[in-house]
Backbone bond lengths (Angstrom), bond angles and torsions (degrees), N, CA, C in turn:
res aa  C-N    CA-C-N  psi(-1)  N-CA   C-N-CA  omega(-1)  CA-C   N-CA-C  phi
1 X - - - 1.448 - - 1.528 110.76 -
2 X 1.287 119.12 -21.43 1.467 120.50 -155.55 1.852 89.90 -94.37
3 X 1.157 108.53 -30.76 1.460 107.71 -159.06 1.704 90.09 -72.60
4 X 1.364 107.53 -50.72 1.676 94.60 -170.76 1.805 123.92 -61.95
5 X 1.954 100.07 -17.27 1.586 89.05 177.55 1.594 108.13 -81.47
6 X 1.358 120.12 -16.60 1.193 107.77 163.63 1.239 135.99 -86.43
7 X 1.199 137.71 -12.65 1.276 137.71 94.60 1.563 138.19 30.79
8 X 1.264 101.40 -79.28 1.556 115.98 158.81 1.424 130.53 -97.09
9 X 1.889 106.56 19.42 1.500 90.85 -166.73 1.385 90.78 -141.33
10 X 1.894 124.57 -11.75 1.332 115.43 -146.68 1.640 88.58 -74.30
11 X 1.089 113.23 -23.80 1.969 80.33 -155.55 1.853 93.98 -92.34
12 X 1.253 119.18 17.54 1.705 118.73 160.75 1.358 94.95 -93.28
13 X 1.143 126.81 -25.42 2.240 122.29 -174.14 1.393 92.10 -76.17
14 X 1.367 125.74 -45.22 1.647 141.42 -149.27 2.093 102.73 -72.22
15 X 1.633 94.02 -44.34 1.599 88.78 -177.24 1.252 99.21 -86.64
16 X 1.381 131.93 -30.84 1.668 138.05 -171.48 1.605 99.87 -56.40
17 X 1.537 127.06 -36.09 1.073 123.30 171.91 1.489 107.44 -77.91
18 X 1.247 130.96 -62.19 1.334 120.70 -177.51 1.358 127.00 -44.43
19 X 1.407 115.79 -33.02 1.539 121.14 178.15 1.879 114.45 -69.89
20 X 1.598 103.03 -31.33 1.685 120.32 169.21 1.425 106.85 -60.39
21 X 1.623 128.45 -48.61 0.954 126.43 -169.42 1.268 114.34 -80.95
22 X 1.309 122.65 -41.57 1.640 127.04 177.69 1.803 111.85 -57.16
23 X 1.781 96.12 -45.63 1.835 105.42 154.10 1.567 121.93 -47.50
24 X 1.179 126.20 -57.24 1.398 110.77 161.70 1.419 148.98 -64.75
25 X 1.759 100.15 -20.74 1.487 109.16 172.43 2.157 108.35 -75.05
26 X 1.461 92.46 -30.96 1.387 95.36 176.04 1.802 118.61 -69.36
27 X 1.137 89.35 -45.08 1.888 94.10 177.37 1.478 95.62 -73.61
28 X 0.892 146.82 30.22 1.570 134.96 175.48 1.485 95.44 -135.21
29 X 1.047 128.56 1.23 2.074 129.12 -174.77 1.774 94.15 75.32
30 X 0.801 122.97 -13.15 1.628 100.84 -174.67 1.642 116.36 -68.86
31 X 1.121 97.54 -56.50 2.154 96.00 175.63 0.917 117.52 -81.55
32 X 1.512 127.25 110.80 1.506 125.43 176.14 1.608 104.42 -66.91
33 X 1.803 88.12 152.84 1.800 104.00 178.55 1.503 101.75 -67.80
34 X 1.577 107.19 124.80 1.406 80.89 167.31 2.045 131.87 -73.55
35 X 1.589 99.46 8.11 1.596 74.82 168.79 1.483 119.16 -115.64
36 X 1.521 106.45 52.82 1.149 131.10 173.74 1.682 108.26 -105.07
37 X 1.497 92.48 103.75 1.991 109.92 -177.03 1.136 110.49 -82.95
38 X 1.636 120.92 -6.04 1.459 119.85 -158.52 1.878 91.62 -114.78
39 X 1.393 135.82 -15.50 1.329 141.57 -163.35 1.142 111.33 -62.63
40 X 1.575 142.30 -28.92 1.350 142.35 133.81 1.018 139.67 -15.96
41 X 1.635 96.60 -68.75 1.489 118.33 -175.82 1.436 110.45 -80.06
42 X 1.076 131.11 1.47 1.559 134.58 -174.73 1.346 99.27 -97.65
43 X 1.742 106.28 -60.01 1.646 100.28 168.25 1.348 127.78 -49.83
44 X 0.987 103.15 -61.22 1.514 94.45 163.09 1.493 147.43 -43.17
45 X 1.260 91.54 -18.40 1.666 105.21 166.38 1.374 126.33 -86.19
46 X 1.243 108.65 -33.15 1.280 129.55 170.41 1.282 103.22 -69.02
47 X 1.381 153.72 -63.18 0.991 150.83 167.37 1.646 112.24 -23.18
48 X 1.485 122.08 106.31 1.192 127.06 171.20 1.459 116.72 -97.59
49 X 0.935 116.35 -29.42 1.971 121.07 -171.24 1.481 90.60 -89.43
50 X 1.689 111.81 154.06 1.675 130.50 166.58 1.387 96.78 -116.81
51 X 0.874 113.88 137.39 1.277 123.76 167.05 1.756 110.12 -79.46
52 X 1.224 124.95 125.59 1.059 108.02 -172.85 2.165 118.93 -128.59
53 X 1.840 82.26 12.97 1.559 91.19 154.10 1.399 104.14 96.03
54 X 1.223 117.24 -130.46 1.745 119.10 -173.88 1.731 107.84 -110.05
55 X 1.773 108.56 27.29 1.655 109.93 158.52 1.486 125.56 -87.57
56 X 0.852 85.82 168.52 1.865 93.28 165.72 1.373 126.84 -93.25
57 X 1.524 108.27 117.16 1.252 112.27 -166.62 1.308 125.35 -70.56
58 X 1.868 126.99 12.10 1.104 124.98 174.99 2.386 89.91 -128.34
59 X 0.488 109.90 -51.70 0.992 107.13 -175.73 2.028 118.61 -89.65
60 X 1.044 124.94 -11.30 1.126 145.53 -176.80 1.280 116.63 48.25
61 X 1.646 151.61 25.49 0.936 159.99 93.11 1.402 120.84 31.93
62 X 1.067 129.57 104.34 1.647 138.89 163.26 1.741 110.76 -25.84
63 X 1.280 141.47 127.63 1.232 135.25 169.78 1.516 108.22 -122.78
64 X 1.658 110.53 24.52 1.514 91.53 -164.93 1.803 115.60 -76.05
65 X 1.274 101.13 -154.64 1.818 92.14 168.71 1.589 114.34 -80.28
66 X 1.178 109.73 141.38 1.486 106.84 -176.96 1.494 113.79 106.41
67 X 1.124 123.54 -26.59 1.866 138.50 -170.16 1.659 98.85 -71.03
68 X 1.552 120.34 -37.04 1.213 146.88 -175.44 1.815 87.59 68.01
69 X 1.489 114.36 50.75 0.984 104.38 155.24 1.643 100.73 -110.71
70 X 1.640 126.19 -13.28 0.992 119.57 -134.58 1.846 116.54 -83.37
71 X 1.381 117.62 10.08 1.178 119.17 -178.24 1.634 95.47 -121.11
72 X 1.174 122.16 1.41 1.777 121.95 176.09 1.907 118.50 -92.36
73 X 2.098 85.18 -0.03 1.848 97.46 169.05 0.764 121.54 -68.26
74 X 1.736 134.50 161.92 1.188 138.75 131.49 1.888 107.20 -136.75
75 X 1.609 98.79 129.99 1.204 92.93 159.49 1.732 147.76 -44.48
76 X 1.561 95.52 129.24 1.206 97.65 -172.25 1.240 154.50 -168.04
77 X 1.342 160.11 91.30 1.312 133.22 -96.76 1.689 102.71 -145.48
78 X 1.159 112.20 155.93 1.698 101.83 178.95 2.047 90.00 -127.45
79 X 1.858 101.33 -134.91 1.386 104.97 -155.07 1.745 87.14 -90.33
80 X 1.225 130.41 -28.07 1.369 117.27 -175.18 1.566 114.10 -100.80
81 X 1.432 119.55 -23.11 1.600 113.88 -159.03 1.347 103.30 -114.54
82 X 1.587 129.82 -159.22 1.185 121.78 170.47 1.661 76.87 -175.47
83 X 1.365 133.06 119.76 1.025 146.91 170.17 1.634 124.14 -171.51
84 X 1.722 100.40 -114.46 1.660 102.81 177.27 1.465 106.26 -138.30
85 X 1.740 116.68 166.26 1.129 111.70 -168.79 1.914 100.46 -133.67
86 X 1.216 99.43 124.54 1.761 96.70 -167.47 1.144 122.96 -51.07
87 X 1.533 171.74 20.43 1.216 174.48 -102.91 1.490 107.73 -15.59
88 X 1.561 108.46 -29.53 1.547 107.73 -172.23 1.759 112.96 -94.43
89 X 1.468 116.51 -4.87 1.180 161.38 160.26 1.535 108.95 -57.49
90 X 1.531 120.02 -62.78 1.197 137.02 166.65 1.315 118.47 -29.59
91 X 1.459 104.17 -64.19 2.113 125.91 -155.97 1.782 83.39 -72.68
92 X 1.522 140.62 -60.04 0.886 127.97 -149.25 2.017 108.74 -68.05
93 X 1.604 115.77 -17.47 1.127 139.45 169.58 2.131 106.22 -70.11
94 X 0.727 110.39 -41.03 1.690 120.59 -168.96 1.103 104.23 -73.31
């Protein structure tokens, strides 16, 4: 008996859950509404740090492989960047 009500009912249980869950990610700020035109541009504003990849976030310097800077990194980010910080960069900070 059980197999046939699911059967005829799972994919009404299946969205009944999805619509609960999309309801809770929304009441929690995580899922934007989609008829929110402005939900981009808000994030984005809010967003203060750039990521600026494999530089140095005080000196901006290339750290990729090959620079022979690339084992003197450590990740690291302050109020504007979000990248790496040179090791020799460090000592003058300490």
């Amino acid at each position: 008996m059980s197999d046939s009500f699911l059967h005829n009912h799972q994919s009404a249980l299946d969205n009944q859950r999805e619509d609960d869950a999309i309801q809770y990610l929304q009441d929690c700020g995580v899922y934007p509404d989609p008829d929110d035109k402005f939900f981009l541009w808000r994030l984005m504003m809010n967003c203060k740090q750039v990521d600026i990849g494999d530089k140095c976030i005080e000196c901006m310097r290339s750290t990729v492989f090959g620079t022979g800077l690339f084992v003197n990194r450590l990740p690291a980010d302050n109020d504007k960047y979000i990248g790496y910080l040179l090791s020799r960069t460090v000592i003058f900070y300490e």
